[in-house]
C-alpha positions in Angstrom: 1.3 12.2 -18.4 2.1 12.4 -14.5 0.7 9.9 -11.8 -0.6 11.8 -9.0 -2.4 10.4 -5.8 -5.2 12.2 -4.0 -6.9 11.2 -1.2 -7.0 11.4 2.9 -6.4 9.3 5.6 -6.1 9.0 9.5 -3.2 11.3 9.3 -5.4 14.1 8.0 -8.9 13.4 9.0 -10.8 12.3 11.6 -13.1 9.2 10.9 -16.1 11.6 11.5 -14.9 12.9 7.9 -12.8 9.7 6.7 -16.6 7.8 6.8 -18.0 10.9 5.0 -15.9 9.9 1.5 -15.8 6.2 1.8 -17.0 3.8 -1.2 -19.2 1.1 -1.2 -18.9 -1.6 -3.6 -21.5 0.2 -6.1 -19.8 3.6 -5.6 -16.3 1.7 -6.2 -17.8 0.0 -9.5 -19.8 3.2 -10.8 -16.3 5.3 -10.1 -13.9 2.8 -11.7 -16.1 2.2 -14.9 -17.5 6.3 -15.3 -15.7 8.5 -18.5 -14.4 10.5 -16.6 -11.7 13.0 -19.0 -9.4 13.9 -16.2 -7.9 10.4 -15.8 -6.3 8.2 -18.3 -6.2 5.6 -15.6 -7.3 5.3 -12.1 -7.5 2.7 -9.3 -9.5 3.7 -5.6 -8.1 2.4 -2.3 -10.6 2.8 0.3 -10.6 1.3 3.6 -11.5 2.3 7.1 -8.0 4.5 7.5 -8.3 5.9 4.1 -9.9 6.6 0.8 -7.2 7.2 -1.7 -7.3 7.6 -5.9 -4.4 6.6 -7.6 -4.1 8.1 -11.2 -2.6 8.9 -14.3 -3.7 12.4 -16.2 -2.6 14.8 -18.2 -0.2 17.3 -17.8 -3.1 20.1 -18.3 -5.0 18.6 -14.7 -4.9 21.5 -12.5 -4.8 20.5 -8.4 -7.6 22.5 -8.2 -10.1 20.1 -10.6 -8.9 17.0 -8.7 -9.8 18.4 -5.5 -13.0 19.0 -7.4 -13.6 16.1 -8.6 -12.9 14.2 -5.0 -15.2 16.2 -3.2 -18.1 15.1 -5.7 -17.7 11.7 -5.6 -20.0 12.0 -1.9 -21.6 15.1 -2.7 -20.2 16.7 -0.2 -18.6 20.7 -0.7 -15.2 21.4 -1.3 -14.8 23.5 1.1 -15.5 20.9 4.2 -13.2 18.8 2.4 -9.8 20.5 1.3 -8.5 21.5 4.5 -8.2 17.2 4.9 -7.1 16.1 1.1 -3.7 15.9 0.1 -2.3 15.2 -3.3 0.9 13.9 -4.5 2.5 13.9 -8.3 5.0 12.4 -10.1 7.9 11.2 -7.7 6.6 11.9 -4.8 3.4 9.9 -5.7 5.5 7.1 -6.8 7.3 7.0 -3.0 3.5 7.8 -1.1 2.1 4.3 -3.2 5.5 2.2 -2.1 5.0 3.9 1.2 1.7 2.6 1.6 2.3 -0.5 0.3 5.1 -1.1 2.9 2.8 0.1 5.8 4.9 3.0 7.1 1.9 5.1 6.1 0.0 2.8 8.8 -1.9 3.4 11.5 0.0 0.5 13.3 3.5 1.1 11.9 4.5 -1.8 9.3 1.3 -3.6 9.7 0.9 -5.7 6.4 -3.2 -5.8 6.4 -3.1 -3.3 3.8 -1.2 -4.1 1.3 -4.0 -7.4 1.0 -6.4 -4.3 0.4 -4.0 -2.5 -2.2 -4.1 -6.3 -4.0 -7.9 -6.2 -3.7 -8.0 -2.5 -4.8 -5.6 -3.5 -8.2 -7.9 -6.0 -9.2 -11.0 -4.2 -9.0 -9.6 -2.1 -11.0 -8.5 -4.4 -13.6 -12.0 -6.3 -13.5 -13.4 -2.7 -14.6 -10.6 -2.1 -17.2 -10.3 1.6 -15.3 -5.9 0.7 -15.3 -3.4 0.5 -17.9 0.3 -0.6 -18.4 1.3 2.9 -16.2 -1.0 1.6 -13.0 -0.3 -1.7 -13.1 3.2 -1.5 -13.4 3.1 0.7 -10.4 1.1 -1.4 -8.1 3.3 -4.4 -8.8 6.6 -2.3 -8.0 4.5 -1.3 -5.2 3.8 -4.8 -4.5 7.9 -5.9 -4.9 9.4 -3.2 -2.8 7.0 -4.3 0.3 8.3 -7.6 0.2 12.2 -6.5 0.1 11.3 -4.1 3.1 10.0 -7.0 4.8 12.0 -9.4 3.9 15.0 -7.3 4.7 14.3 -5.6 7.9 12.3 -6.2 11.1 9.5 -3.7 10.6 7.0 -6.9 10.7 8.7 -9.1 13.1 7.2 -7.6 16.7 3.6 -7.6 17.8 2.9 -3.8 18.5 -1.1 -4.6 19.1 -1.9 -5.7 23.2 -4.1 -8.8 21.8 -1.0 -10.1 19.4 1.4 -9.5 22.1 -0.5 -11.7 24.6 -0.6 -14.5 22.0 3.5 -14.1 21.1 3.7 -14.1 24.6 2.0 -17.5 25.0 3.9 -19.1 21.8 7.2 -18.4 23.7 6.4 -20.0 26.8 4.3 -23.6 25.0 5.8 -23.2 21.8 3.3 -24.7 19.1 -0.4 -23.8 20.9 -2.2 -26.9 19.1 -2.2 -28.9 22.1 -3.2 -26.2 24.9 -6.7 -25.0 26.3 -7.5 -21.0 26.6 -9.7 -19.4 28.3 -10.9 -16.1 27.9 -13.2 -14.0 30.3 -14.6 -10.9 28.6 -17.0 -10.8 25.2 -15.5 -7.2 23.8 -13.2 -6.4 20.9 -10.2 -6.9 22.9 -10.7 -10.5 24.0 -12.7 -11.3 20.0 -8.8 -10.1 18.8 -7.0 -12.4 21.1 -9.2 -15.4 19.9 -8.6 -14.6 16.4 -4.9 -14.7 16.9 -5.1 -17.7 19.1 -6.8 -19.5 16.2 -4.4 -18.7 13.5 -1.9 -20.3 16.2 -3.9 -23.5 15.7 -5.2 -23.2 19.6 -6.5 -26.6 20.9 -9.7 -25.3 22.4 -11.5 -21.9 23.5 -13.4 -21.1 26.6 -15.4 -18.0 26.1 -16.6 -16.6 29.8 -18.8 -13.9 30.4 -21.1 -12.2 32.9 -23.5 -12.5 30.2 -23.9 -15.5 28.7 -26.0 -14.7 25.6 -22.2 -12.5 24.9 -20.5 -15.4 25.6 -22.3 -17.5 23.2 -22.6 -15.0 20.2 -19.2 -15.0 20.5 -17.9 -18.6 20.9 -20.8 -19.1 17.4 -18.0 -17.4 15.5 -15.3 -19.1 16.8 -16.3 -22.7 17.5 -15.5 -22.3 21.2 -17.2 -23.2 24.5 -19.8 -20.6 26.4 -19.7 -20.1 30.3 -21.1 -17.7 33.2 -18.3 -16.0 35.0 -19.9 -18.1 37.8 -18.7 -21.4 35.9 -14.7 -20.1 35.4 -13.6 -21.7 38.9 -14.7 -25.3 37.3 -12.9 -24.9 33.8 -10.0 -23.1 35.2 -8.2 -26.3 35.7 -8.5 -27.4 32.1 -6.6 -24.2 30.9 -2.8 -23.6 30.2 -3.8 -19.7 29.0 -6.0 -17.3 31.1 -6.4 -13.8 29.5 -8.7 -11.4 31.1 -10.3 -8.3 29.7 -14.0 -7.3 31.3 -15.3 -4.2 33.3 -15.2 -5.7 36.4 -14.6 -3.5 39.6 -13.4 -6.7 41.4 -11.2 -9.0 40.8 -13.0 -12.3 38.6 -10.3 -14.8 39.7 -8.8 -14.9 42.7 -5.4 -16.9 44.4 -7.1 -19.6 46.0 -9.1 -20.5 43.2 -5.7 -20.2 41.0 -4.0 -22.4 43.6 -6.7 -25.1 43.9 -6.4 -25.4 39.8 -3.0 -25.6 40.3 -2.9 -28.7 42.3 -5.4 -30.3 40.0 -3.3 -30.0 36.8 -0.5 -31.2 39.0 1.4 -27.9 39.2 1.6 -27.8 35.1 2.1 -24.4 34.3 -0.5 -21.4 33.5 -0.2 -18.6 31.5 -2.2 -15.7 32.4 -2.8 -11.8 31.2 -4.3 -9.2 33.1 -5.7 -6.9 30.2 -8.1 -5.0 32.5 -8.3 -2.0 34.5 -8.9 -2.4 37.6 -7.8 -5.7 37.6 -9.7 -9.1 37.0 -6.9 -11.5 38.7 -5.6 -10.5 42.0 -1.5 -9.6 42.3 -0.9 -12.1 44.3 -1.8 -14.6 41.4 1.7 -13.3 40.5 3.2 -14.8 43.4 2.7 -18.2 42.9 5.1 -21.2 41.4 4.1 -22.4 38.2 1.9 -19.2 37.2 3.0 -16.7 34.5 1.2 -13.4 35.0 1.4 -10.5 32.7 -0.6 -7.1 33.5 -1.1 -4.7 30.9 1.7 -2.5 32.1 4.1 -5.4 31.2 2.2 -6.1 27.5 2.7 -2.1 27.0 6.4 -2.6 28.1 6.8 -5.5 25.2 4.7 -3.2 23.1 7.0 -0.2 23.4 10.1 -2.2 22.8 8.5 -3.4 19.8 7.5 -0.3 18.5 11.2 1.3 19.1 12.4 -1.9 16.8 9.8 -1.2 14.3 10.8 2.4 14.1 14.4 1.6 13.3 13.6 -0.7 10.8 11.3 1.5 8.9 14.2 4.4 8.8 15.6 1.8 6.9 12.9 0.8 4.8 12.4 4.7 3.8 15.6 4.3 2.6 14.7 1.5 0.3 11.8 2.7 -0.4 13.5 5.9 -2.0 15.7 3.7 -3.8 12.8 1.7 -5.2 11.0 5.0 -6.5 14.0 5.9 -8.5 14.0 2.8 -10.1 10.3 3.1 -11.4 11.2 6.9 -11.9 13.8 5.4 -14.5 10.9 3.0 -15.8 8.5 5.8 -16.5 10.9 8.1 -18.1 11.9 5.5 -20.8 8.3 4.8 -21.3 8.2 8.7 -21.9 11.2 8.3 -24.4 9.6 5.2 -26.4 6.4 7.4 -26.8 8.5 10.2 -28.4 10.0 7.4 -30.9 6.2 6.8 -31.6 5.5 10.6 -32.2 9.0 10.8 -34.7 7.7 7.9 -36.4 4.0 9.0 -37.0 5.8 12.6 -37.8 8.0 11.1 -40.9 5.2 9.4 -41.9 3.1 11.9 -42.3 5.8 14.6 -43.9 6.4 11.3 -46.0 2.8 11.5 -47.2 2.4 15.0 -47.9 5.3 15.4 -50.2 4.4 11.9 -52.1 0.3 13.1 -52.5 2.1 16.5 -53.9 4.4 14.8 -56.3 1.2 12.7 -57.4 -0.7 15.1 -57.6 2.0 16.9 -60.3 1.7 14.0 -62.6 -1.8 13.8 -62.5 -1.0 18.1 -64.4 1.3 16.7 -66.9 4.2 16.9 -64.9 7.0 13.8 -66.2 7.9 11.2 -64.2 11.7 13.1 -63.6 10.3 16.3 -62.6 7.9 14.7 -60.1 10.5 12.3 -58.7 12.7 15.6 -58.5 10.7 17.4 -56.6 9.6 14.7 -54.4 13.1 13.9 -53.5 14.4 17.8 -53.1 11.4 18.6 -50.7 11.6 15.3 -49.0 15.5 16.1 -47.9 14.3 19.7 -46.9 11.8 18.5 -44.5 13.7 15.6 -43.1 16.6 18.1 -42.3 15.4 21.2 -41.4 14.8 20.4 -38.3 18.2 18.9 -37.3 20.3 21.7 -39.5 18.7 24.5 -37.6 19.6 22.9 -34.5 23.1 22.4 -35.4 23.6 25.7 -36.4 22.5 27.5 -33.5 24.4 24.9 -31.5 27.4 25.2 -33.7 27.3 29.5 -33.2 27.0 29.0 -29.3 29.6 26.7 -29.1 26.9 24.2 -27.6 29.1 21.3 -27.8 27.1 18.7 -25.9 24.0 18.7 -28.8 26.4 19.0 -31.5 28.0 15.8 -30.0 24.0 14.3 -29.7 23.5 15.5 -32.8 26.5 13.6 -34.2 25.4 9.9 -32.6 21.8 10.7 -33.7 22.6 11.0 -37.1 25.2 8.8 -37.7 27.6 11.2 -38.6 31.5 10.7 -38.5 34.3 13.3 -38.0 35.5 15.6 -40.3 39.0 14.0 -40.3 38.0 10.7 -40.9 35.8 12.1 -43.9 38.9 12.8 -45.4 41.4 10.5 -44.6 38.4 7.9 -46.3 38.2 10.6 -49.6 42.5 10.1 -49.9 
């Protein structure tokens, strides 16, 4: 019963298809709870980067039916599909799932956002009773090895995003942010990022500043902050240790007279400042002055790239663990394999047991004694039982297959031939 994975992602597809085979949360519920005979198991990952099934089916599930079966989900053709799915099985299914789980399947290399969503995926799956012992075990060795990779190496230990870099950046020079004002001139995606770090660094205050102010204020709704005009920044500029910049300004927004006034009203305490834009928003020569640290986005992309190199190292060392880690489950799901054929030996006694014995009754019901039937059931009993293991020890035995002869030998109990007769003197 092999665990495959099938799915796309970013790597494969473009979002123009990625969005095209996405699940809501009633496609997600109506997929995890449907009877469907190709899965024994099954558990959907679907997020913006990717939309992935992990599964357990039978050995009979041909590539070609799961490919199929994807493609349905969104009624959209095959055809526009396969070029962008891939599938996995058995091992290297086993390594794709810890992979993920690690983020070195990421978008952002190591970023740990989606192993949250492989959590979230696990126990919608549970809630819908759509995984068993196989699935779950593998999610939570999923969920182990991502820990030991980060736990053991730096893959998560540098900010590789321009918004997370600007905040690290601002921790190293303050230390603990819950005493410091920032203010922020821009309203887009960029600057909503930076806030969003700067509160999970327990920021004192935000300033939101924007040419429009109706931006500004949607924006500061959502994160408790203060809304200005551009117009307004020369009056709070003072009040702020962190500047970061990030508009569509042709000209610069802040310029170094304006710095250097706010500079002699905070008594020459230190500012902070990023240039995220292009063309500029703070002038150069901002740089120039005592007391003022300014970072452009060539220097963030610097950090960035220094990061990224760090994180690549440590994820050719997390591959490593990660392959370690899939032999480990390998060994898991093989003995799970080996108990299940104890199960099939036991059912298979049993039921040789019960045909001779309904035989042997049967014979007494037509007169036979109580010897003769015992007889019989005991002669026929010891035919069955040992046919099996005879004929294999025979062939073995003429081929001079030592290694099942030797099997044979532990299986059965069995003890030398010279210690047979050493016991008999």
């Amino acid at each position: 019963m092999p665990i495959v994975v099938i799915g796309i992602n970013h790597r494969t597809a473009p979002v123009s298809i990625r969005e095209k085979v996405a699940f809501s949360e009633t496609q997600l519920s109506e997929v995890l709870t449907s009877d469907d005979s190709l899965f024994d198991e099954k558990l959907v990952l679907s997020t913006c980067n990717r939309t992935e099934i992990y599964a357990s089916v039978g050995q009979d599930v041909t590539t070609e039916a799961l490919n199929k079966w994807y493609s349905e989900q969104h009624s959209n053709h095959n055809d526009d599909l396969e070029p962008y799915i891939y599938q996995f099985s058995d091992a290297n299914a086993v390594q794709h799932a810890f992979r993920v789980a690690s983020g070195l399947d990421s978008l952002v290399l190591g970023e740990p956002q989606i192993l949250g969503q492989l959590k979230t995926a696990l126990n919608k799956a549970a809630l819908h009773k759509s995984i068993g012992n196989k699935l779950n075990r593998l999610m939570q060795h999923a969920f182990l090895t991502a820990k030991k990779v980060r736990t053991d190496t730096d893959i998560g230990s540098s900010s590789v995003s321009v918004a997370y870099t600007a905040v690290n950046l601002a921790r190293q020079i303050f230390g603990d942010l819950d005493a410091q004002t920032a203010l922020l001139i821009g309203a887009g995606e960029t600057i909503e990022l930076v806030a969003r770090h700067l509160q999970g660094a327990n920021i004192k205050s935000l300033i939101i500043a924007n040419r429009s102010l109706d931006n500004a204020k949607s924006l500061a709704d959502t994160l408790n902050a203060t809304a200005i005009g551009l117009t307004d920044i020369s009056q709070h500029l003072a009040s702020a240790d962190i500047v970061i910049s990030s508009t569509a300004a042709q000209l610069p927004i802040i310029g170094k007279g304006s710095v250097e006034k706010a500079l002699k009203q905070r008594k020459h305490k230190p500012i902070f400042m990023v240039d995220i834009a292009v063309p500029r928003d703070i002038e150069a020569e901002v740089g120039e002055l005592n007391d003022v640290y300014l970072y452009t986005v060539d220097d963030l992309q610097s950090v960035i790239d220094h990061n990224i190199d760090s994180r690549r190292r440590a994820a050719e060392v997390a591959e490593t663990m990660v392959a370690k880690e899939t032999e480990v489950f390998l060994s898991w799901l093989n003995a799970q394999q080996r108990i299940n054929q104890v199960k099939q030996y036991r059912e298979q006694l049993e039921a040789t047991k019960q045909a001779v014995l309904d035989k042997a009754l049967k014979q007494l019901k037509n007169g036979k004694s109580a010897e003769e039937a015992l007889q019989f059931l005991a002669h026929t009993l010891t035919n069955k039982l040992g046919h099996q293991p005879t004929q294999t020890m025979n062939h073995a035995a003429h081929s001079g297959d030592l290694e099942t002869l030797e099997a044979a030998k532990r299986l059965l109990g069995l003890t030398d031939e010279s210690s047979l007769i050493t016991k008999e003197d």
